[in-house]
C-alpha positions as CSV (number, residue, x, y, z in Angstrom):
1,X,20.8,-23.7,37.8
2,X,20.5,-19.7,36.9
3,X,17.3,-18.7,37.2
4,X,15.4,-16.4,34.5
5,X,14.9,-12.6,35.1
6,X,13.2,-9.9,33.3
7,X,15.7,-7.5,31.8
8,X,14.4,-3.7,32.9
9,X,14.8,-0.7,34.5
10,X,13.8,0.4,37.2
11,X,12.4,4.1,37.7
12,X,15.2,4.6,40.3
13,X,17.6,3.3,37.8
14,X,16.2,6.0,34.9
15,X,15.7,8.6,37.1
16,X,19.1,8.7,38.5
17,X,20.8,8.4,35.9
18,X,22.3,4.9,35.3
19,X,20.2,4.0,32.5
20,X,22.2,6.0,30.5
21,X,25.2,5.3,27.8
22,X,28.8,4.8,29.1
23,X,30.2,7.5,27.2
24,X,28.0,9.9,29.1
25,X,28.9,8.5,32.4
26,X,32.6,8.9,31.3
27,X,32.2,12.3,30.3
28,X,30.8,13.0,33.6
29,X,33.4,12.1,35.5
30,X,35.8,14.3,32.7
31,X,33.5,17.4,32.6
32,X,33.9,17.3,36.7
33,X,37.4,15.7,36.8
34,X,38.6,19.1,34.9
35,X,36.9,22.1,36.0
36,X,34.3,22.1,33.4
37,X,31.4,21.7,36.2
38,X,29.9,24.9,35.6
39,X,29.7,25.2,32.2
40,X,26.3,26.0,31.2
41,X,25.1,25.3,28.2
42,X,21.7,25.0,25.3
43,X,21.0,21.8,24.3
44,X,18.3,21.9,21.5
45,X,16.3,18.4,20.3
46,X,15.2,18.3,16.9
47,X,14.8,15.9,13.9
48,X,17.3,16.1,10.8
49,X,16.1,13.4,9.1
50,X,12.5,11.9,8.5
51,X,11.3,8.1,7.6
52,X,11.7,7.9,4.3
53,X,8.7,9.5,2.5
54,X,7.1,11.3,5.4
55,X,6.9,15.0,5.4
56,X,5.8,15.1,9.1
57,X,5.9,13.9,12.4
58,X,4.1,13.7,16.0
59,X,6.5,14.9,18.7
60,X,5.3,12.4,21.4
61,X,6.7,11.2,24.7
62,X,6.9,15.0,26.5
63,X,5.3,14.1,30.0
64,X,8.1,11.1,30.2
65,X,11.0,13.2,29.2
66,X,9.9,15.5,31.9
67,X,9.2,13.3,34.9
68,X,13.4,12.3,33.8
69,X,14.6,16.0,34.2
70,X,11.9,16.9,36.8
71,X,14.4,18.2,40.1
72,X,17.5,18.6,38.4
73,X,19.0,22.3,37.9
74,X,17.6,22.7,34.8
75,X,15.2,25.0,32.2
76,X,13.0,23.6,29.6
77,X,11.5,24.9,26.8
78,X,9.6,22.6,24.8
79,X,6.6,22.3,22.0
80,X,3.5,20.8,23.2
81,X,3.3,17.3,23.2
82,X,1.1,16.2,19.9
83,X,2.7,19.1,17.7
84,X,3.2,18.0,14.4
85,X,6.5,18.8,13.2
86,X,9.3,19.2,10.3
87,X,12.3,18.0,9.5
88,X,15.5,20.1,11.3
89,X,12.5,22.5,13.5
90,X,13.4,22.2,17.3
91,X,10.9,20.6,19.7
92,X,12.6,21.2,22.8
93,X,15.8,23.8,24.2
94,X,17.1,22.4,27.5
95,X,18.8,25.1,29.4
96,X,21.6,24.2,32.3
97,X,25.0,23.1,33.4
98,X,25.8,20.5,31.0
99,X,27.1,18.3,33.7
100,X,23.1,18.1,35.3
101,X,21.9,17.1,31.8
102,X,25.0,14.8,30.6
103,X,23.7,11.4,32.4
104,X,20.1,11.9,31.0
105,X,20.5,12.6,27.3
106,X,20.2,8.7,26.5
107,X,16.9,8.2,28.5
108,X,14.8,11.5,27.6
109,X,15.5,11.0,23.9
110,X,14.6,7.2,24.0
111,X,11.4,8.1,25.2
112,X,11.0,11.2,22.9
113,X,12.1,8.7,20.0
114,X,10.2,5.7,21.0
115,X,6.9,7.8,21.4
116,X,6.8,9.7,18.8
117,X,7.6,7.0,15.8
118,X,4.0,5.4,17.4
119,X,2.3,8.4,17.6
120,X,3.5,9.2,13.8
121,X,2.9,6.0,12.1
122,X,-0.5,6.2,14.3
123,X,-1.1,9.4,12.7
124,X,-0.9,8.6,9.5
125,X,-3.0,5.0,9.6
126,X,-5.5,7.5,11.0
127,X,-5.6,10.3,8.6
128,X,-5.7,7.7,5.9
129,X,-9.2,5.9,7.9
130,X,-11.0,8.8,8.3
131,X,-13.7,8.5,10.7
132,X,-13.4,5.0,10.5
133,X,-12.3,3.3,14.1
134,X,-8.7,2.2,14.5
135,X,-7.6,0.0,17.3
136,X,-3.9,-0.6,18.8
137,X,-3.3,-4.4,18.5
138,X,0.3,-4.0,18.7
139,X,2.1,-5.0,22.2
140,X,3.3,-8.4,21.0
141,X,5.7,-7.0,19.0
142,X,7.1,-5.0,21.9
143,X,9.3,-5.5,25.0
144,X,6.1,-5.5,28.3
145,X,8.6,-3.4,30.1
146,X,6.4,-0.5,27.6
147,X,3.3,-1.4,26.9
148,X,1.9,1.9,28.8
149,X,3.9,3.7,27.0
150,X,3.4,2.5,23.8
151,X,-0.5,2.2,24.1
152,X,-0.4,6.0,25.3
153,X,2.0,7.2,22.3
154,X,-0.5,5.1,19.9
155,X,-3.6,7.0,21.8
156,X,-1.8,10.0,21.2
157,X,-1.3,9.4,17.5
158,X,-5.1,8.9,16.8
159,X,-5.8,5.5,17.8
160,X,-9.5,5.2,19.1
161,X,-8.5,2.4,21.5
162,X,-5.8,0.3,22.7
163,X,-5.4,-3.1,24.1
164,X,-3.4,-3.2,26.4
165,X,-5.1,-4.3,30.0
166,X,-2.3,-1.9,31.6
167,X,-3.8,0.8,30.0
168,X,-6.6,1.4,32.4
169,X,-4.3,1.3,35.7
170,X,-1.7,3.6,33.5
171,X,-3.7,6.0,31.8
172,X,-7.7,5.4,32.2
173,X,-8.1,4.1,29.0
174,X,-10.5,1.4,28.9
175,X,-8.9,-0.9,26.5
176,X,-10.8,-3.0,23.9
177,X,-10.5,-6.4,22.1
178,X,-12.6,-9.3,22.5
179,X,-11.2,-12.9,21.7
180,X,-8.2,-14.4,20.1
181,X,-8.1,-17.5,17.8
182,X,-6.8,-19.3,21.2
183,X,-10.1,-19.1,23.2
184,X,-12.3,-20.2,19.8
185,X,-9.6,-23.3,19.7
186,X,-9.5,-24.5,22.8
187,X,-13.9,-24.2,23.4
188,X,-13.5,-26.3,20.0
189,X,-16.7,-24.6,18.5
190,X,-16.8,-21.2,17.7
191,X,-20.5,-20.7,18.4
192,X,-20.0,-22.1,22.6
193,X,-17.0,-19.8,22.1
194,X,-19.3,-16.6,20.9
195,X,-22.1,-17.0,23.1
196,X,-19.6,-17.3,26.2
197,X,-18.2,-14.0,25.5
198,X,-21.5,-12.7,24.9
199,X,-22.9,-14.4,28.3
200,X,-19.5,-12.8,30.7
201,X,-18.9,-10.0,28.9
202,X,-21.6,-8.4,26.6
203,X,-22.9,-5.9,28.8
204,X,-19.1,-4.5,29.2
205,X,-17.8,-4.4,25.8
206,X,-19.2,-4.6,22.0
207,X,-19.4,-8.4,21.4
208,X,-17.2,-9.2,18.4
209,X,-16.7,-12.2,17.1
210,X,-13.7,-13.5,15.2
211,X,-15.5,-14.9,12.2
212,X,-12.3,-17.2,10.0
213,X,-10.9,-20.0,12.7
214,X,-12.8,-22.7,11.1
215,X,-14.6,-22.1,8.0
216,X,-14.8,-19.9,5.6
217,X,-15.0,-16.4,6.6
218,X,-18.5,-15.6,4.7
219,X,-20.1,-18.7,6.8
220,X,-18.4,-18.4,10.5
221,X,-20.0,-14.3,10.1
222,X,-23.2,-15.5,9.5
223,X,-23.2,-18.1,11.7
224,X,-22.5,-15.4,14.6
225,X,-25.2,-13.6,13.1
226,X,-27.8,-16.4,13.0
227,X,-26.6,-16.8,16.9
228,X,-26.6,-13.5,18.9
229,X,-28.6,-11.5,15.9
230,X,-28.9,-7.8,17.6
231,X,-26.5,-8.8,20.9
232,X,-23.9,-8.7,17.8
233,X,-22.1,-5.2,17.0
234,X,-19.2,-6.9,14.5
235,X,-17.3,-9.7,13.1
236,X,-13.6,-9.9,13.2
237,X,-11.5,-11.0,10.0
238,X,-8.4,-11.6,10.9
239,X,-7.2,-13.9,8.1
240,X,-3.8,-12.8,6.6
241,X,-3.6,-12.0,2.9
242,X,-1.8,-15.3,2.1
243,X,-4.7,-17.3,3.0
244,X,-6.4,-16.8,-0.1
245,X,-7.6,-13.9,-2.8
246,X,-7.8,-10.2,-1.8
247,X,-8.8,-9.0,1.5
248,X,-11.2,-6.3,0.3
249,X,-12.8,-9.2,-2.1
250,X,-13.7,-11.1,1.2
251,X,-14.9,-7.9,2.9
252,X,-17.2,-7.5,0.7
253,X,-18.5,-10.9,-0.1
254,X,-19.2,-10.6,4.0
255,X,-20.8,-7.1,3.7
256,X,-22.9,-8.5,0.9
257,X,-23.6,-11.9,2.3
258,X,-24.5,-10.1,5.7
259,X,-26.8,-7.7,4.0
260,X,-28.7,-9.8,2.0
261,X,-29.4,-12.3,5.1
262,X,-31.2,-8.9,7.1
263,X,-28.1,-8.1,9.5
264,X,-26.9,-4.8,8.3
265,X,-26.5,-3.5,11.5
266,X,-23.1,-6.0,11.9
267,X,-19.6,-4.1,11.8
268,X,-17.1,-5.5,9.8
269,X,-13.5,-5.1,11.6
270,X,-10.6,-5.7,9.9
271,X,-7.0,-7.1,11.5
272,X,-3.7,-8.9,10.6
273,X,-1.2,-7.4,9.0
274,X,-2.5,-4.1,8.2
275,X,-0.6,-1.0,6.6
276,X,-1.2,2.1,5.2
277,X,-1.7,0.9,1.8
278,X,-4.1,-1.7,2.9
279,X,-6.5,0.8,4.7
280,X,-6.5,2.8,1.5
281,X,-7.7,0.1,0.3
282,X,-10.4,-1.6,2.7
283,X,-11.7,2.0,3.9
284,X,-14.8,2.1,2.1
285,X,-15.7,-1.5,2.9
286,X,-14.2,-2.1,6.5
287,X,-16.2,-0.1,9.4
288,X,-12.7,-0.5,11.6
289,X,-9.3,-1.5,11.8
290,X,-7.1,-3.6,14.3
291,X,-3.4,-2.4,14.0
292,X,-0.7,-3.8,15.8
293,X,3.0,-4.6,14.1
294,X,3.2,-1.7,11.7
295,X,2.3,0.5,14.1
296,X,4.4,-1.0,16.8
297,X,7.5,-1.5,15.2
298,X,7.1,2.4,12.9
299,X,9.6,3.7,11.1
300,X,12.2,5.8,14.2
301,X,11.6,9.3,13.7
302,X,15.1,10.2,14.4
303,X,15.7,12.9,16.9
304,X,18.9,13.7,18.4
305,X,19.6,16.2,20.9
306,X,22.7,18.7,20.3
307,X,24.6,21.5,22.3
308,X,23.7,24.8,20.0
309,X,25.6,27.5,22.7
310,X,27.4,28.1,25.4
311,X,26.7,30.6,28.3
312,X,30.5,32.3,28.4
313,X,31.3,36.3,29.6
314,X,27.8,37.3,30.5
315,X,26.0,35.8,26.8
316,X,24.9,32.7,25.0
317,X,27.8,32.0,22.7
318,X,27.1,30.2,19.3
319,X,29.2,26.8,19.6
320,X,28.1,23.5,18.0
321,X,29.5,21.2,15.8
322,X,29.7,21.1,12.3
323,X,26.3,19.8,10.5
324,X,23.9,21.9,13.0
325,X,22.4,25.0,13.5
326,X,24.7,26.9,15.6
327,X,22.1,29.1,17.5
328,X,19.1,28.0,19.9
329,X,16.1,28.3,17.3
330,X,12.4,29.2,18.4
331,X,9.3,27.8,16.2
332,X,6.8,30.8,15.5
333,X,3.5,29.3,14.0
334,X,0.5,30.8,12.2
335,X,-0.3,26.9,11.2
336,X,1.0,23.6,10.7
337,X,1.7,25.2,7.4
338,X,2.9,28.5,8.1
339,X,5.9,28.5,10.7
340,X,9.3,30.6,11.0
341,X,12.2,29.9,12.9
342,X,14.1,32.4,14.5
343,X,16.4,32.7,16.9
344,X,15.8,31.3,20.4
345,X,16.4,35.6,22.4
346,X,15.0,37.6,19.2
347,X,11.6,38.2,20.8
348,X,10.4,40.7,18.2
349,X,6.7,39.9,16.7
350,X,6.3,37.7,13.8
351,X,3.7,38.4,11.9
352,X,1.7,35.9,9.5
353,X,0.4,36.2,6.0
354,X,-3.2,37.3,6.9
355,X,-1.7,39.7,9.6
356,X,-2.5,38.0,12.2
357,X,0.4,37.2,14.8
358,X,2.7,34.2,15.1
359,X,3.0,32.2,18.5
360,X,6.1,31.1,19.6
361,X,5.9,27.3,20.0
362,X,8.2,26.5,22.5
363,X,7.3,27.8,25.7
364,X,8.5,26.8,29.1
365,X,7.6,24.0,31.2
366,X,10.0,23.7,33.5
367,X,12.3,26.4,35.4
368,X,15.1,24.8,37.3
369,X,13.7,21.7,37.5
370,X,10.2,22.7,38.5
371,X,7.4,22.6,36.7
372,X,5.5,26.0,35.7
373,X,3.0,25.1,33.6
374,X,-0.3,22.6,33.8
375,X,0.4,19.0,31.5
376,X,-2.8,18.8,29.1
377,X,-4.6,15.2,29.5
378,X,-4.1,12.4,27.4
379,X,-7.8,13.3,25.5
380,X,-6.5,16.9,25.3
381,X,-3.2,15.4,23.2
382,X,-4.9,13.6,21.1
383,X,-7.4,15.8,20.4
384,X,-4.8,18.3,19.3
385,X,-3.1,15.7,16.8
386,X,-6.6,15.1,15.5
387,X,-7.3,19.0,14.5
388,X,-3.2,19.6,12.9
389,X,-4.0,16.1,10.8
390,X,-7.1,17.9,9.1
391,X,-4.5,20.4,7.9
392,X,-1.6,18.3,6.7
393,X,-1.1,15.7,4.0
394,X,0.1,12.3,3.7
């Protein structure tokens, strides 16, 4: 009988090349086979198309496309991870013998893609909340082979926590969530259920309790309330909207019910099948938001990673195919409003419309496959998505 096995590779694998498509492999062995070894070449990864309706992304997934490339023969120019960017503007401008880069192209753009469609849907759930709290519920709906990484794209994006209990060993985030219908179901009575958590693990984390396993959502809240009065930071409703009425009706029959009874001080978090729309909607009534599918399974942010020229007789040489840009570009920005692209060598000053000058956003982080320049923390990231978000809209 065939025993079952988990179905992912392994660092080794990614890092030395075989988790890569066939076609690359093959044209390996051709670019080698033929005397085209040498050939040096600029690869340049940008977006030409968008999800459908956004004007923006998060580039996302830098540090991991890095650690793939780190120690081969190659130079990297690339925007800081967290830059919010446009459609067709270049992110990063790898710099080599195309034959070090061929076996790698599948792997650093699946992490560059993967990352940065969480950290972009993330973005825009959080610009819509505000300074409400939103939490990353999402890792069911993902392969655990990348539940670090998604929790860190998702951190990246906005997200004030994550879940994930990877997440601390990974990247020293201390994840949060308290109890799942499951524990409340099997403890058969959701106030033993409450006060256990409250007993193990109230001095810890904010005790929470998912107020709708039972009975109506309006009674299990106050019931919690009645129970652990101030060891109680918030309820949990997690019912899905096909249960019954309007979600934001039963927040607020809760947030009124709660009130009246003397428990202001209880948070009202809101999960299950959230979207954008529906935190427009429960903003003003919900303190915070639990996350997961729409975040986990975002729309790809499509990035594709193209050869713009070719080093021949001393000079990059424009040469791409049809349908691209044939010349390495370079991103100068005043603000996430005010950028100009010009080309990758013209190094003359760009000036901005209140005179100030234009940096030049991609900037080298990696010179033949070393790295030159210090990786920001994951705090640092994030807190850079945060400040562009004030300036952009949805």
């Amino acid at each position: 009988m065939r025993e079952p096995k988990l179905y992912v590779a392994s660092v080794d694998e990614i890092l030395g090349g075989e988790a890569t498509d066939i076609y690359f492999y093959r044209t390996k062995i051709l670019v080698d086979k033929y005397g085209y070894s040498d050939v040096s070449v600029r690869m340049q990864v940008h977006s030409y198309s968008l999800p459908k309706g956004y004007e923006w992304a998060v580039f996302a997934g830098l540090e991991e496309a890095l650690a793939i490339l780190k120690g081969k023969p190659l130079n990297i120019y690339s925007a800081p991870e967290g830059t919010i960017f446009r459609r067709k503007y270049p992110l990063m401008l790898i710099e080599g013998r195309f034959s070090d880069m061929a076996l790698y192209e599948t792997a650093y753009l699946g992490v560059l893609r993967f990352s940065s469609s969480i950290a972009t849907k993330t973005a825009r759930i959080k610009k819509r909340a505000g300074d409400k709290t939103v939490l990353f519920f999402g890792l069911r709906a993902l392969h655990p082979a990348v539940y670090p990484a998604a929790d860190r794209a998702a951190y990246i994006g906005g997200a004030d926590a994550v879940s994930g209990l990877l997440a601390k060993k990974y990247l020293e985030l201390t994840p949060r969530g308290t109890m799942p219908h499951a524990l409340i179901i099997v403890f058969g009575d959701q106030r033993k259920a409450w006060k256990a958590f409250e007993e193990t693990f109230g001095g810890e984390t904010p005790v929470i309790a998912l107020a709708d396993t039972f009975l109506d959502e309006r009674v299990e809240s106050l019931m919690a309330a009645e129970l652990l009065g101030d060891k109680l930071y918030g309820v949990r409703l997690d019912t899905p909207g096909s249960r019954r009425g309007r979600m934001r009706d039963i927040v607020e029959e809760v947030r009124w019910t709660l009130d009246r009874m003397g428990y202001k001080h209880v948070k009202i978090i809101v999960s299950g099948g959230l979207d954008e729309l529906d935190i427009d909607e429960l903003k003003d009534v919900a303190d915070a938001f639990g996350v997961g599918t729409s975040i986990a399974s975002a729309p790809s942010v499509d990035l594709s990673a193209d050869i713009v020229e070719v080093y021949s007789n001393g000079s990059w040489m424009p040469r791409a195919k049809r349908g691209k840009i044939p010349v390495a570009l370079q991103v100068y920005r005043c603000s996430v409003n005010e950028e100009y692209l010009r080309p990758f060598d013209d190094n003359r000053t760009v000036i901005c419309r209140d005179g100030s000058v234009a940096r030049p956003l991609l900037v080298k982080y990696m010179e033949n496959g070393e790295l030159v320049r210090d990786l920001p923390s994951l705090d640092e990231i994030r807190s850079y998505v945060l400040e562009q978000l004030q300036q952009v809209k949805l």
